[in-house]
C-alpha positions in Angstrom: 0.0 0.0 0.0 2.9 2.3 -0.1 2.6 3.7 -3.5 4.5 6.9 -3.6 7.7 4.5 -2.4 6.9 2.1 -5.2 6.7 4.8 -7.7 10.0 6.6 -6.3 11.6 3.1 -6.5 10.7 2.2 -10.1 11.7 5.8 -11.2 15.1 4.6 -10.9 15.0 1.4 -13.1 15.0 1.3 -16.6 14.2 -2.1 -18.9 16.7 -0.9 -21.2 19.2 -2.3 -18.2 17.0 -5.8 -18.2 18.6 -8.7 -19.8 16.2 -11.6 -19.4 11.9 -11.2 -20.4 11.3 -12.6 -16.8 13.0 -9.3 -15.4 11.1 -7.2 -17.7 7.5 -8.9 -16.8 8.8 -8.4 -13.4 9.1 -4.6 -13.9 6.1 -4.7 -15.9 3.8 -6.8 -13.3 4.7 -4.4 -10.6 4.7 -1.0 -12.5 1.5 -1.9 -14.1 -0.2 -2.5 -10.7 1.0 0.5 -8.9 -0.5 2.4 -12.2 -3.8 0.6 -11.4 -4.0 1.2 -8.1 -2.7 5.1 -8.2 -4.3 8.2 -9.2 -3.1 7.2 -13.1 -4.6 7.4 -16.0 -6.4 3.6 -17.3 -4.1 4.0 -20.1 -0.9 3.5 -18.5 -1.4 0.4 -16.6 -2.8 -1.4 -19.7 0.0 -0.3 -21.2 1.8 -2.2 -19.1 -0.2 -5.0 -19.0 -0.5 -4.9 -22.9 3.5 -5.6 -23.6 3.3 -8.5 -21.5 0.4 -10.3 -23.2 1.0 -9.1 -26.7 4.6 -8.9 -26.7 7.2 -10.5 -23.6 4.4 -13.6 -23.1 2.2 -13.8 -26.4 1.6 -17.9 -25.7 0.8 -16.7 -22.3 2.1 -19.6 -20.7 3.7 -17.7 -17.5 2.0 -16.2 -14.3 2.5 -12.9 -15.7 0.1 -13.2 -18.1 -2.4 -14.2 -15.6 -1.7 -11.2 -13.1 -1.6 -8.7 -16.3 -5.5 -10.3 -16.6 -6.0 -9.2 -12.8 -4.2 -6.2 -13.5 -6.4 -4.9 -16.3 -9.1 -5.8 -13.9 -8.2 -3.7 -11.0 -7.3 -0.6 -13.8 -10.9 -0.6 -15.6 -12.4 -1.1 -12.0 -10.2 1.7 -11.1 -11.5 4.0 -14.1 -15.5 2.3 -13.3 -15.2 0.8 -16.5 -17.2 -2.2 -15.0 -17.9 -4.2 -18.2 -14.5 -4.3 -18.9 -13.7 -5.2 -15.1 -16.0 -8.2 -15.5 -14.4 -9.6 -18.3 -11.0 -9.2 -17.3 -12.0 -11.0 -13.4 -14.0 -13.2 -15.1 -11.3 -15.5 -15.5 -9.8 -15.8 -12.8 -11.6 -17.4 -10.4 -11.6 -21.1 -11.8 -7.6 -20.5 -12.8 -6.7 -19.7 -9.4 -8.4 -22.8 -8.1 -6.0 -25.2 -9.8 -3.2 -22.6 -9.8 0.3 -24.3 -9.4 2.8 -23.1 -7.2 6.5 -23.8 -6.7 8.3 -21.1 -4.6 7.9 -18.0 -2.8 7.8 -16.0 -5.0 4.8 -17.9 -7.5 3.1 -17.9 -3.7 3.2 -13.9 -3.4 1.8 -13.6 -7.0 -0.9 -16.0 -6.6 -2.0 -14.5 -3.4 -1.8 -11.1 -5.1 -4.1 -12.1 -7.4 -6.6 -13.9 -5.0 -6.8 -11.2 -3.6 -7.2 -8.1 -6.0 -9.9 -11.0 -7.5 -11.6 -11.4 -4.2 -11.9 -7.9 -3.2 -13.3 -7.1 -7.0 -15.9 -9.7 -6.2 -16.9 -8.6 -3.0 -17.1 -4.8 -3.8 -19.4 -6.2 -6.6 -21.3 -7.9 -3.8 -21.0 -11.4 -5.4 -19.6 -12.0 -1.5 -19.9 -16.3 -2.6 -17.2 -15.9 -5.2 -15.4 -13.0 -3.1 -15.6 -15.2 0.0 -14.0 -18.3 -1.4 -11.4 -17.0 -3.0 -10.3 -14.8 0.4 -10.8 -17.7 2.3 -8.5 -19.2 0.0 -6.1 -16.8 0.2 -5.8 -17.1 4.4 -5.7 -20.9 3.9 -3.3 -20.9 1.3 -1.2 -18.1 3.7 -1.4 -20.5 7.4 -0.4 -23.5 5.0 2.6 -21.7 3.6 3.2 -19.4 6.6 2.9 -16.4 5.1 1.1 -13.0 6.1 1.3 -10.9 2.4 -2.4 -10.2 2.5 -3.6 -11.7 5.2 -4.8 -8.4 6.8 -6.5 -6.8 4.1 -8.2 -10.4 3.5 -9.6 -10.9 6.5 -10.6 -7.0 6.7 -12.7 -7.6 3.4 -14.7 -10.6 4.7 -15.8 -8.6 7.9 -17.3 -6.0 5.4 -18.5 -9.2 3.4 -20.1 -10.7 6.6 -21.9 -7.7 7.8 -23.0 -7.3 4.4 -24.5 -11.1 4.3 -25.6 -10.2 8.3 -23.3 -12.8 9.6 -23.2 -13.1 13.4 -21.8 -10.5 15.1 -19.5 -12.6 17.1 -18.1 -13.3 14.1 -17.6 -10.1 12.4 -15.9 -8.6 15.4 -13.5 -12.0 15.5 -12.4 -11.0 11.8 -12.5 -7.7 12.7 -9.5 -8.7 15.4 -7.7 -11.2 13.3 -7.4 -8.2 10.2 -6.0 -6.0 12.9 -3.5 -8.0 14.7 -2.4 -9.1 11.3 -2.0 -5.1 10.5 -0.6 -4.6 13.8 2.2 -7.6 12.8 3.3 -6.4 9.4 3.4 -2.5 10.4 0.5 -1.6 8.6 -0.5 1.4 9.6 -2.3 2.5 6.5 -4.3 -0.4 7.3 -4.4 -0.2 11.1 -5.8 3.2 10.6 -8.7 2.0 8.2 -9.4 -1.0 10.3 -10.0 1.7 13.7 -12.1 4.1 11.3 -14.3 1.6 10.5 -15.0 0.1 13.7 -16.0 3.7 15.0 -18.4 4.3 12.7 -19.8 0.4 12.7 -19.9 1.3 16.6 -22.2 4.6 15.4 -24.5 3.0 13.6 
């Protein structure tokens, strides 16, 4: 969630120094994102998105074409382009079911993408397909000990449960799991939308 370091990061890097396409779709992946989830123009993420499926990836037989798909997503979503969302999201959800995974770093890209999918879904209110694939995404995390997204997963589905009128117990159990996750990875982006929200659920 710390954009502005991203950007001032990437600034510095040029693909013209990149010797290998897997570098590049690297560079690509994450500049494309942090377009997508900025105050940038549509334009510029699919950009992005659009030399790694039509150019670096064109069989699109690697996980970068796959998270350029959720990328394009989150950047018409983005720009309320919604028909465009839905297409893009569209096919994801069965992929990420049967997605392989060998390393860490094919588990942090399949965990991004679970759960930029999931949160699409669930600010769509489909909150069936958005909660499966979150709860996914925290199962996959406690088998592989991870916490990449844990936090903002299990901050989603306590918006998704009070949404589907869900117990209260369990909403404000979510509610402390999202947090101490926050609290654990030094969120405080997070932390600070986590405290907002419970005062004004407490107001209602």
């Amino acid at each position: 969630m710390e954009y502005e370091d991203v950007a001032a990061t990437l600034s510095d890097i040029s693909m013209d120094q990149m010797d290998d396409d897997d570098t590049k779709m690297e560079y690509l992946f994450i500049k494309g994102y942090l377009f997508a989830l900025s105050n940038y123009p549509t334009s510029d993420a699919v950009f992005c998105f659009d030399q790694i499926l039509n150019g670096l990836d064109e069989e699109h037989q690697t996980i970068f074409s796959q998270l350029a798909y959720v990328g394009l997503g989150i950047a018409y979503e983005h720009g309320k382009n919604f028909e465009r969302a839905d297409f893009y999201f569209s096919k994801m959800p069965q992929q990420l079911q049967n997605q392989r995974m060998y390393g860490v770093d094919d588990i942090w890209k399949t965990l991004t993408m679970l759960f930029y999918t999931g949160n699409y879904y669930s600010y769509r209110e489909d909150f069936v397909t958005g909660n499966m694939l979150l709860q996914s995404l925290i199962h996959m995390s406690s088998k592989r000990h991870v916490t990449f997204y844990v936090a903002r997963a299990q901050f989603r589905l306590a918006r998704n449960f009070e949404g589907q009128h869900v117990k209260q117990a369990i909403i404000n159990e979510t509610i402390r799991d999202a947090y101490a996750f926050a609290k654990f990875n030094g969120n405080q982006k997070l932390i600070s939308r986590i405290e907002r929200y419970q005062n004004q659920y407490k107001t209602k």
